[in-house]
N, CA, C and O atoms as CSV, one atom per row, in Angstrom:
chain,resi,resn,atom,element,x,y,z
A,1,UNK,N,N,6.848,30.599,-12.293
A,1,UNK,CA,C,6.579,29.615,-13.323
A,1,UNK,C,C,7.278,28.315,-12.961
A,1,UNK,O,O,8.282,28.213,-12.255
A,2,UNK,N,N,6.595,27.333,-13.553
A,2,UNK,CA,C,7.381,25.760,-13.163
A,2,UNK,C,C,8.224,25.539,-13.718
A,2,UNK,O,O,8.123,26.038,-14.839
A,3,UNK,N,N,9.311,24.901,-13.547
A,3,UNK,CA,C,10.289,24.131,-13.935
A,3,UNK,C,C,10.058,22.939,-14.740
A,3,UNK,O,O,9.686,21.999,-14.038
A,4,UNK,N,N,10.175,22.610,-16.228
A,4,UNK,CA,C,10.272,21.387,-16.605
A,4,UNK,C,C,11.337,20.703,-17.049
A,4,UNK,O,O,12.231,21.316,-17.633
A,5,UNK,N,N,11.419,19.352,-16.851
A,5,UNK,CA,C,12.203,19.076,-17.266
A,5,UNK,C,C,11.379,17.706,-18.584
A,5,UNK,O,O,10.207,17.456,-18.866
A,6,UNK,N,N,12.481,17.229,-18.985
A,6,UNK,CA,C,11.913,16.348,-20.139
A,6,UNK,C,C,12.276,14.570,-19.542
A,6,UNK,O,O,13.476,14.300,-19.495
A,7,UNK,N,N,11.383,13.554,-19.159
A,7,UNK,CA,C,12.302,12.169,-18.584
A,7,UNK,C,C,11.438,11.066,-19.454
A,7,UNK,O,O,10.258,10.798,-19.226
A,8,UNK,N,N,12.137,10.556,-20.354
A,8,UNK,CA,C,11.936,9.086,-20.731
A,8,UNK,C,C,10.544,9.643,-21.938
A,8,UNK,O,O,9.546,8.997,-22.259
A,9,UNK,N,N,10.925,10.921,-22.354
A,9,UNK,CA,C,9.513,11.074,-23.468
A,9,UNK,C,C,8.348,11.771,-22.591
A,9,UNK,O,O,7.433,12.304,-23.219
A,10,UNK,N,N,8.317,11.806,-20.906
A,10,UNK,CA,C,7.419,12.552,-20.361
A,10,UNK,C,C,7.642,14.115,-19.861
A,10,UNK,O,O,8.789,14.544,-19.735
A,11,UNK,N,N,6.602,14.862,-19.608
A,11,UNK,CA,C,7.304,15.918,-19.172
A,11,UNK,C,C,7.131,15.919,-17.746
A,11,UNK,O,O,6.261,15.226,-17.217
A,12,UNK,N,N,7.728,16.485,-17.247
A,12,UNK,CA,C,8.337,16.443,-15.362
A,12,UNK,C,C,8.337,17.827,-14.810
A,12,UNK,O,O,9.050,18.749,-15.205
A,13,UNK,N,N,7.625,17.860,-14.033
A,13,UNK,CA,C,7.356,19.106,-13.293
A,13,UNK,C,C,8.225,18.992,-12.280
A,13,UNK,O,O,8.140,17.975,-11.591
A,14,UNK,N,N,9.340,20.087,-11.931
A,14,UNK,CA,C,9.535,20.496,-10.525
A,14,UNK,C,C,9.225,19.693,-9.778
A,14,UNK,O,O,8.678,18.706,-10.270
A,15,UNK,N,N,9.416,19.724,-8.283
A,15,UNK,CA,C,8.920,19.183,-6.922
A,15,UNK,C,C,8.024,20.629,-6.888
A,15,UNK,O,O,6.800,20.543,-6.981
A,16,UNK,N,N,8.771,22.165,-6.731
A,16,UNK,CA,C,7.987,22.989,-6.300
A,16,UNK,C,C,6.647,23.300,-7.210
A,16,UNK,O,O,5.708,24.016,-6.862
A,17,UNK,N,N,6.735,22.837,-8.028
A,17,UNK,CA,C,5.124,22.866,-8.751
A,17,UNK,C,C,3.957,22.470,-8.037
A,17,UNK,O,O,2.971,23.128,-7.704
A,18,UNK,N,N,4.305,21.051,-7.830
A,18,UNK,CA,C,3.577,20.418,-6.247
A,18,UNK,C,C,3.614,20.802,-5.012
A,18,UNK,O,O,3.641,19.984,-4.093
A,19,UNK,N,N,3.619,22.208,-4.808
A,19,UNK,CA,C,4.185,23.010,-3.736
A,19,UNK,C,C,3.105,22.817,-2.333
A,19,UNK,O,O,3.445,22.737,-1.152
A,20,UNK,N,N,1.774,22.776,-2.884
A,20,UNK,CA,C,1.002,22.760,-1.402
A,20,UNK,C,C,0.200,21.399,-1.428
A,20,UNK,O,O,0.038,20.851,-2.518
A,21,UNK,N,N,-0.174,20.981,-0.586
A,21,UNK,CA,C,-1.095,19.517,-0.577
A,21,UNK,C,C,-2.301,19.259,-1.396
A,21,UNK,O,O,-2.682,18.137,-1.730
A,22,UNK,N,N,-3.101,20.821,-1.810
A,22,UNK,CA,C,-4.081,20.692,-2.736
A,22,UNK,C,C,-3.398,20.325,-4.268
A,22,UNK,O,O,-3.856,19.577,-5.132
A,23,UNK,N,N,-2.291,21.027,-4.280
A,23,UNK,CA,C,-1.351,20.866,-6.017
A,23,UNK,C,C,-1.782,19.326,-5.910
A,23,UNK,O,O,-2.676,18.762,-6.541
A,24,UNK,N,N,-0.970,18.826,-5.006
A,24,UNK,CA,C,-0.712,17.157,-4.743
A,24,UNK,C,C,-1.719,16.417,-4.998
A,24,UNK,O,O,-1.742,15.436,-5.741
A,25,UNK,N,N,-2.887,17.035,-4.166
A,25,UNK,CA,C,-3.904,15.943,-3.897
A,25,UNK,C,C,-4.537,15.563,-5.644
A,25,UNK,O,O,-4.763,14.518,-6.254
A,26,UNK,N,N,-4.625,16.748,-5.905
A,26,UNK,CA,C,-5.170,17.520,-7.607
A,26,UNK,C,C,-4.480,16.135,-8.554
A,26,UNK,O,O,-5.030,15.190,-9.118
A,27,UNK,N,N,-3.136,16.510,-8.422
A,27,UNK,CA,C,-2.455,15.604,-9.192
A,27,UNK,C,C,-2.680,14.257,-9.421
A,27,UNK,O,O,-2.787,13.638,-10.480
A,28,UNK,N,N,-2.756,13.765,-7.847
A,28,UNK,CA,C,-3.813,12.337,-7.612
A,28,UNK,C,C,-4.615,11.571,-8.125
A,28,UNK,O,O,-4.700,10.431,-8.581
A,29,UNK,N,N,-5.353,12.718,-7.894
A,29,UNK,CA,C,-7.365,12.800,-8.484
A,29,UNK,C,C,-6.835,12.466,-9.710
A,29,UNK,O,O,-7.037,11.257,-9.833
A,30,UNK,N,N,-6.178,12.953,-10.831
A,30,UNK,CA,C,-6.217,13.164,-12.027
A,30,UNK,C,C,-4.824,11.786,-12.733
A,30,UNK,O,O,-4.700,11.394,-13.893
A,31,UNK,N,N,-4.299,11.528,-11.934
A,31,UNK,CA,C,-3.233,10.204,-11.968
A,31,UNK,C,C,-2.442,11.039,-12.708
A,31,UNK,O,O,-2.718,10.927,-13.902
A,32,UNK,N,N,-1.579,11.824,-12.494
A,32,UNK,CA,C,-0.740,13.108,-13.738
A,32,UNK,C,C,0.891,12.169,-13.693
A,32,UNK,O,O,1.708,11.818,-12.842
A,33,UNK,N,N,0.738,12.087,-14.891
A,33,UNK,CA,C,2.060,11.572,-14.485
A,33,UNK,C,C,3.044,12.362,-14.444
A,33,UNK,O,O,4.089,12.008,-13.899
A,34,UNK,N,N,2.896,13.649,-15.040
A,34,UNK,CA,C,3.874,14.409,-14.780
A,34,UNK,C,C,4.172,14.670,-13.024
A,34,UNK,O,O,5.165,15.322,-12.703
A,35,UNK,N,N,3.415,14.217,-12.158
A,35,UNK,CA,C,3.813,14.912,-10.856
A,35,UNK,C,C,4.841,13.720,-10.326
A,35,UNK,O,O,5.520,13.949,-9.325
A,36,UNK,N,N,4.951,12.365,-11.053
A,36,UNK,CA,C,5.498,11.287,-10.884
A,36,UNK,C,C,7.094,11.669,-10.432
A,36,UNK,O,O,7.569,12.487,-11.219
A,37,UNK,N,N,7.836,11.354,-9.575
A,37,UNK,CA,C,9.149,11.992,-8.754
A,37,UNK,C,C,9.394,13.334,-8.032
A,37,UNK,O,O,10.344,13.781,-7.388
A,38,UNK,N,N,7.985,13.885,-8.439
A,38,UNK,CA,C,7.878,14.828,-7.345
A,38,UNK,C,C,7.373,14.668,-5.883
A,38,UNK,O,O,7.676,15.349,-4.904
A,39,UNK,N,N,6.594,13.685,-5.964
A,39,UNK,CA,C,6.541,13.266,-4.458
A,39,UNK,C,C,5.774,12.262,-4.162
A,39,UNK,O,O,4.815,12.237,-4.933
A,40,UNK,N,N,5.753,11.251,-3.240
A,40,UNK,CA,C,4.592,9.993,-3.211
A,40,UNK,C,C,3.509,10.448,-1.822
A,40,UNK,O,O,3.644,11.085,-0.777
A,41,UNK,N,N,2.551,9.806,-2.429
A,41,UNK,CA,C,1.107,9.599,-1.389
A,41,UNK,C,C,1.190,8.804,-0.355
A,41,UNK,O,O,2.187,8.108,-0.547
A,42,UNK,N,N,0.589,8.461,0.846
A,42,UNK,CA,C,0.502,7.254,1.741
A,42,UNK,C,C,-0.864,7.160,1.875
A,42,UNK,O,O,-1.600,8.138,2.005
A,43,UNK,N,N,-1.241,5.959,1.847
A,43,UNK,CA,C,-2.680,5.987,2.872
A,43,UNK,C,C,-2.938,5.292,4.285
A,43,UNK,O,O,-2.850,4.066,4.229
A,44,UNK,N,N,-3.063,5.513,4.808
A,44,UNK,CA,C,-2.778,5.752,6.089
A,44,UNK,C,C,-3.989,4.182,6.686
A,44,UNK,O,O,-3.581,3.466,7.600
A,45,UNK,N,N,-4.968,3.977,6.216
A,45,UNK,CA,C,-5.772,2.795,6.269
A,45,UNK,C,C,-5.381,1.486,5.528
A,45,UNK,O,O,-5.876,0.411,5.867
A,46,UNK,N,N,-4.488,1.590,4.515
A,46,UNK,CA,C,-3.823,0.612,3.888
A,46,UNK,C,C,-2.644,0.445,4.489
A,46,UNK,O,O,-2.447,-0.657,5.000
A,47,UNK,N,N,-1.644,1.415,4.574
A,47,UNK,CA,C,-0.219,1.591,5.086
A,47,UNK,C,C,0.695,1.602,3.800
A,47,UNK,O,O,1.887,1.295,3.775
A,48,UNK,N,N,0.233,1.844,3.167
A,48,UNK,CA,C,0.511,2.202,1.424
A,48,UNK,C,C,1.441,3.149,0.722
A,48,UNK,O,O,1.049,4.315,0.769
A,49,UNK,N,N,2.164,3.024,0.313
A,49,UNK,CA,C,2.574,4.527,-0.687
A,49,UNK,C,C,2.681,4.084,-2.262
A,49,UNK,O,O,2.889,2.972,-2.749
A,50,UNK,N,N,2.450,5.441,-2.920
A,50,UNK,CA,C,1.965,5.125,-4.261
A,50,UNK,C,C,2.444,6.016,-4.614
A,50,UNK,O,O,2.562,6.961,-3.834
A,51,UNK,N,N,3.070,6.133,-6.325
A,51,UNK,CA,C,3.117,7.208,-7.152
A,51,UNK,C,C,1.790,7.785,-7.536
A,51,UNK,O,O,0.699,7.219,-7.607
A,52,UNK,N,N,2.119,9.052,-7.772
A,52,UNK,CA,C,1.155,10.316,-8.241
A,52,UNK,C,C,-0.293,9.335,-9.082
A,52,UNK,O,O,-1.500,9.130,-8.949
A,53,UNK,N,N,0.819,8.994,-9.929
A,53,UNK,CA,C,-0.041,8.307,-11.424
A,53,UNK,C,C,-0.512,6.762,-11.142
A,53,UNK,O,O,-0.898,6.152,-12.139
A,54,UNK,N,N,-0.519,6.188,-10.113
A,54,UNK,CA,C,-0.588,5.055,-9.839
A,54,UNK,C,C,-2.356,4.924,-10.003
A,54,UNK,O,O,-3.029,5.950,-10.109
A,55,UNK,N,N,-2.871,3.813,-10.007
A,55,UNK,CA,C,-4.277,3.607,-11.066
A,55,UNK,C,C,-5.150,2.814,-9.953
A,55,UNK,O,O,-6.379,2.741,-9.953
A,56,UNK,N,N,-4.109,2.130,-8.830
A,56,UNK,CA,C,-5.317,1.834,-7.558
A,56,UNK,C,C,-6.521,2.901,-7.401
A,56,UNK,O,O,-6.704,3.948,-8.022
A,57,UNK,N,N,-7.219,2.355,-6.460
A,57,UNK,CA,C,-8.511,2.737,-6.176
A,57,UNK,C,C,-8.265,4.517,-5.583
A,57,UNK,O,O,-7.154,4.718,-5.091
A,58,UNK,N,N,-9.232,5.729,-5.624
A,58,UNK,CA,C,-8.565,6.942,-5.465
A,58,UNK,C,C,-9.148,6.909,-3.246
A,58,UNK,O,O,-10.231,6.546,-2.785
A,59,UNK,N,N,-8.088,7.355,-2.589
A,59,UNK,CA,C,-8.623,7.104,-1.437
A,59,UNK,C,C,-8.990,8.421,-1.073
A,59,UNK,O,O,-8.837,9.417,-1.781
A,60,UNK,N,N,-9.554,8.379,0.232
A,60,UNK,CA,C,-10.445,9.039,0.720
A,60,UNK,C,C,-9.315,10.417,1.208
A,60,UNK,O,O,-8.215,10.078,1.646
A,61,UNK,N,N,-9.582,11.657,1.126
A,61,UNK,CA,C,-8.461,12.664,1.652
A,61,UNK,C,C,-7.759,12.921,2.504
A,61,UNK,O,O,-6.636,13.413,2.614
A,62,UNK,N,N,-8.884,12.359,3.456
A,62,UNK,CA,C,-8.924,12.255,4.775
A,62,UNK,C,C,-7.460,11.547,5.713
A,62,UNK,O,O,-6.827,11.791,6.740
A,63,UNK,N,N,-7.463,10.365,4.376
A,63,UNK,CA,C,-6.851,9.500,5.092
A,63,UNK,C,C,-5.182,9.406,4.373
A,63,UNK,O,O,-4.288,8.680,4.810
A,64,UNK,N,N,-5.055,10.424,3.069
A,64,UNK,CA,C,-3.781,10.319,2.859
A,64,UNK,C,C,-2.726,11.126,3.029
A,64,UNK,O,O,-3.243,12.224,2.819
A,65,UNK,N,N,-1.414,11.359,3.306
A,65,UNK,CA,C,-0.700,12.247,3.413
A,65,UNK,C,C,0.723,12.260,2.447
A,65,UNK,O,O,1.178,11.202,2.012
A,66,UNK,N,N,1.200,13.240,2.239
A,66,UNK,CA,C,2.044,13.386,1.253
A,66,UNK,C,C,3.732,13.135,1.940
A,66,UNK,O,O,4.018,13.434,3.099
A,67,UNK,N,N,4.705,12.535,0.949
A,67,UNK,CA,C,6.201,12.436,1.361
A,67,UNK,C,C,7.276,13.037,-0.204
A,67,UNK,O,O,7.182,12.795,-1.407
A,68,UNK,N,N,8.254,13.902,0.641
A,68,UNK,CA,C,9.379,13.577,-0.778
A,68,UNK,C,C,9.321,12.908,-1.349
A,68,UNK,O,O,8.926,13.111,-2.496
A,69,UNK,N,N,9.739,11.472,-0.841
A,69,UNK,CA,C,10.701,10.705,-1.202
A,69,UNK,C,C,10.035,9.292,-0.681
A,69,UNK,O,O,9.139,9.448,0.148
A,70,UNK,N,N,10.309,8.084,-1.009
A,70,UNK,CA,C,9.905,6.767,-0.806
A,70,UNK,C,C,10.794,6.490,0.508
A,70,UNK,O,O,10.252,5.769,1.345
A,71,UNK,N,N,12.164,6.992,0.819
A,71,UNK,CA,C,12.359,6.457,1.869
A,71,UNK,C,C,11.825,7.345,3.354
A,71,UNK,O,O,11.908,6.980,4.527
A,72,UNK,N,N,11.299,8.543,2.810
A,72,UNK,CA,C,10.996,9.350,3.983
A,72,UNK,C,C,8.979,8.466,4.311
A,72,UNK,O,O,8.458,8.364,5.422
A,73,UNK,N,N,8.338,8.007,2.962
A,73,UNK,CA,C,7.194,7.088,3.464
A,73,UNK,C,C,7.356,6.230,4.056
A,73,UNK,O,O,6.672,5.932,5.035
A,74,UNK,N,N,8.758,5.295,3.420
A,74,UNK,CA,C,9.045,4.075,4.216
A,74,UNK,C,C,9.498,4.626,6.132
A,74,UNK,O,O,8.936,4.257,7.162
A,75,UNK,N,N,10.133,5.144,6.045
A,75,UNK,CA,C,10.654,5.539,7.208
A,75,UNK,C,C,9.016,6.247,8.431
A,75,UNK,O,O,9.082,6.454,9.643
A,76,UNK,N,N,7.890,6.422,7.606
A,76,UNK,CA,C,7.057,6.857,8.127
A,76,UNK,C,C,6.087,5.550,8.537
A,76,UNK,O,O,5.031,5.440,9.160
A,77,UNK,N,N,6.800,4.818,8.008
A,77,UNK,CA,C,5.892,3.357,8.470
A,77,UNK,C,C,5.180,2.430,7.048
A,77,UNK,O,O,4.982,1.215,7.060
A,78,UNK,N,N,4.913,3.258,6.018
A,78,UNK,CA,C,4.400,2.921,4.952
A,78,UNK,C,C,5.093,1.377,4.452
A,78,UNK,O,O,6.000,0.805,5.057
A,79,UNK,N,N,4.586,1.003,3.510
A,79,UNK,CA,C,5.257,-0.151,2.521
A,79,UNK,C,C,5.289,0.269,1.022
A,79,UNK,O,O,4.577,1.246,0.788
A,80,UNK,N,N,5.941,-0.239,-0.024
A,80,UNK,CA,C,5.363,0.154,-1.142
A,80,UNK,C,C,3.985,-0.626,-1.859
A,80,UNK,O,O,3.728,-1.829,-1.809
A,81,UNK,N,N,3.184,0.472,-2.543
A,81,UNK,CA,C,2.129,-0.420,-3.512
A,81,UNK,C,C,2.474,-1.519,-4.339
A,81,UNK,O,O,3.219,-1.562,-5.318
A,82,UNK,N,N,1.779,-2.435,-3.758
A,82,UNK,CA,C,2.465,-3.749,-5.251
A,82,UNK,C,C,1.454,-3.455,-6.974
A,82,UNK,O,O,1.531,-4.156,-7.984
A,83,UNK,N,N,0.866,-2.603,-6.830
A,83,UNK,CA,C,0.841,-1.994,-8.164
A,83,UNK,C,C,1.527,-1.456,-8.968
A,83,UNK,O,O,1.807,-2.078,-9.993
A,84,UNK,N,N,2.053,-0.044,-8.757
A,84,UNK,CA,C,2.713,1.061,-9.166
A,84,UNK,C,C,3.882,0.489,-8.391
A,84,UNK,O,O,4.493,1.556,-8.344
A,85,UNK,N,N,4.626,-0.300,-7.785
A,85,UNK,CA,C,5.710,-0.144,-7.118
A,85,UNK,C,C,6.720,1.197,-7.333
A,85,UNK,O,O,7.610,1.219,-8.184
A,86,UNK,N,N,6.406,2.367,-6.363
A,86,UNK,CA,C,6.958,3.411,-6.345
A,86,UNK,C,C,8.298,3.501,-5.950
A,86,UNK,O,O,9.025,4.474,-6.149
A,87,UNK,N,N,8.662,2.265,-5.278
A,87,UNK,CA,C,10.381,2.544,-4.869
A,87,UNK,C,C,11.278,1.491,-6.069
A,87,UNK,O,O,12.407,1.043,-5.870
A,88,UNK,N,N,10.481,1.269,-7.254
A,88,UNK,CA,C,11.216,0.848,-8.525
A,88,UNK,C,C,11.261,1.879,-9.295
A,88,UNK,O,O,10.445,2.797,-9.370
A,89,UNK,N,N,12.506,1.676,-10.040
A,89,UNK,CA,C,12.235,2.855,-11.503
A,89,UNK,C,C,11.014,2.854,-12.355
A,89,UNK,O,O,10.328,1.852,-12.556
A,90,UNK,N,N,10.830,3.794,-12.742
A,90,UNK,CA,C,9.573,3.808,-14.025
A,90,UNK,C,C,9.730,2.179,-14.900
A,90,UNK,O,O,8.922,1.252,-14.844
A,91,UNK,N,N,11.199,2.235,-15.777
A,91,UNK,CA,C,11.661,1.480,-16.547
A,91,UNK,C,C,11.584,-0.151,-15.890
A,91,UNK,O,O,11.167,-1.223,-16.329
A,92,UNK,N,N,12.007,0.143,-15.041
A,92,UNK,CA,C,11.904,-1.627,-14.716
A,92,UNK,C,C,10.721,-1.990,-13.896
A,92,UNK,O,O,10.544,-3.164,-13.572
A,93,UNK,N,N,10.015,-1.176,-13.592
A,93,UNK,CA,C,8.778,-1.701,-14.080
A,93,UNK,C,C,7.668,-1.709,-15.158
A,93,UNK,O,O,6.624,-2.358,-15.094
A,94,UNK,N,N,8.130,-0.736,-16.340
A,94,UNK,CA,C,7.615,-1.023,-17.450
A,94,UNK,C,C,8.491,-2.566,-17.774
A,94,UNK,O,O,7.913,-3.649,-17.872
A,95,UNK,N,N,9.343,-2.454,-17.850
A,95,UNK,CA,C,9.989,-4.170,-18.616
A,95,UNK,C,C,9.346,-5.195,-17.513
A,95,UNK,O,O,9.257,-6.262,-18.120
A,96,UNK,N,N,8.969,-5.337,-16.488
A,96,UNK,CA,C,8.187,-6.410,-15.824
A,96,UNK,C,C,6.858,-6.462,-16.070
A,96,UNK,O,O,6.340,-7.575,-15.977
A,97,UNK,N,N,6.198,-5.576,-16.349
A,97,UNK,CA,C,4.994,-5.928,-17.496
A,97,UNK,C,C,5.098,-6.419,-18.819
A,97,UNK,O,O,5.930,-5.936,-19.587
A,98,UNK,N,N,4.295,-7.383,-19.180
A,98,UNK,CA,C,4.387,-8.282,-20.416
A,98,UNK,C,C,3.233,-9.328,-20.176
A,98,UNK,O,O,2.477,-9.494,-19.218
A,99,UNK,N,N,3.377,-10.031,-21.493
A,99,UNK,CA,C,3.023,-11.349,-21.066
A,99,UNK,C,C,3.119,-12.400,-20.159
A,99,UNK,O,O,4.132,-13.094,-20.080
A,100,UNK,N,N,2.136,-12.559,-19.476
A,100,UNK,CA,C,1.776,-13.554,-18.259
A,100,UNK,C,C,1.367,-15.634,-18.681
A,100,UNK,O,O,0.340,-16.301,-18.814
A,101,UNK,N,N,2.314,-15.807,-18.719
A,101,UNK,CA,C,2.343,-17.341,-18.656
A,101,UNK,C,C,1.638,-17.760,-17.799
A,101,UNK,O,O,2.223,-17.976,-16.738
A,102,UNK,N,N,0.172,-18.054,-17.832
A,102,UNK,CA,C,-0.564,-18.805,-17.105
A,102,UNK,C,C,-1.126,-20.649,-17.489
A,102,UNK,O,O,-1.696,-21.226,-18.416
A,103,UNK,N,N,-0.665,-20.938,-16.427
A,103,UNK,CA,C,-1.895,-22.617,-16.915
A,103,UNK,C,C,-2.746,-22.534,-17.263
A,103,UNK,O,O,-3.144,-21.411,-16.955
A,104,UNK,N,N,-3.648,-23.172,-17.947
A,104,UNK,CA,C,-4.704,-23.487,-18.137
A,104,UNK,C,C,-5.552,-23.929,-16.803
A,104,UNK,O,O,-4.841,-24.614,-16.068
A,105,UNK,N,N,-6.798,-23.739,-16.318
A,105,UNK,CA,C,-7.558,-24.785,-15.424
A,105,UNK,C,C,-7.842,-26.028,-15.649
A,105,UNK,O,O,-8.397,-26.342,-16.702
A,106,UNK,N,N,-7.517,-26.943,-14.712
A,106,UNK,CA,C,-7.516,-28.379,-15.131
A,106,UNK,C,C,-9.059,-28.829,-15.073
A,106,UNK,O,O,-9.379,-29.980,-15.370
């Protein structure tokens, strides 16, 4: 049985829940946020890594592979997504979303 734990109001699965690459990929497909710190994606045609739950475009299978940890993607060559920025906390990037002060077009 999985391990949960409780983080920030979500529930959090284990790492070993996400135990084989289909768990992973599954999780993906479905943006779970519970699989969120259990492990990040890369895509390998972008040079990308992303959290579980991250809302970019879903890539092809082919082309992504799974890491612990953000520094074991980074260390694999990856960058982080400027979406989901996966090597920020949840929290500070919820508080950097807000209202966007834009100009008007002249």
């Amino acid at each position: 049985m999985s391990s949960l734990t409780m983080n920030a109001g979500v529930v959090v699965r284990s790492a070993g829940y996400f135990a084989s690459d289909d768990e992973r990929w599954d999780a993906v497909r479905r943006r779970d946020p519970a699989a969120v710190g259990a492990f990040v994606y890369a895509v390998r045609t972008t040079g990308v890594y992303c959290r579980p739950s991250c809302g970019a475009r879903l890539p092809r299978w082919e082309n992504v592979s799974f890491h612990a940890t953000c520094a074991d993607a980074a260390q694999a060559g990856f960058r982080p997504c400027k979406r989901c920025r996966p090597n920020e906390s949840a929290r500070a990037v919820a508080s950097k979303k807000g209202p966007v002060d834009r100009k008007p077009a002249p």
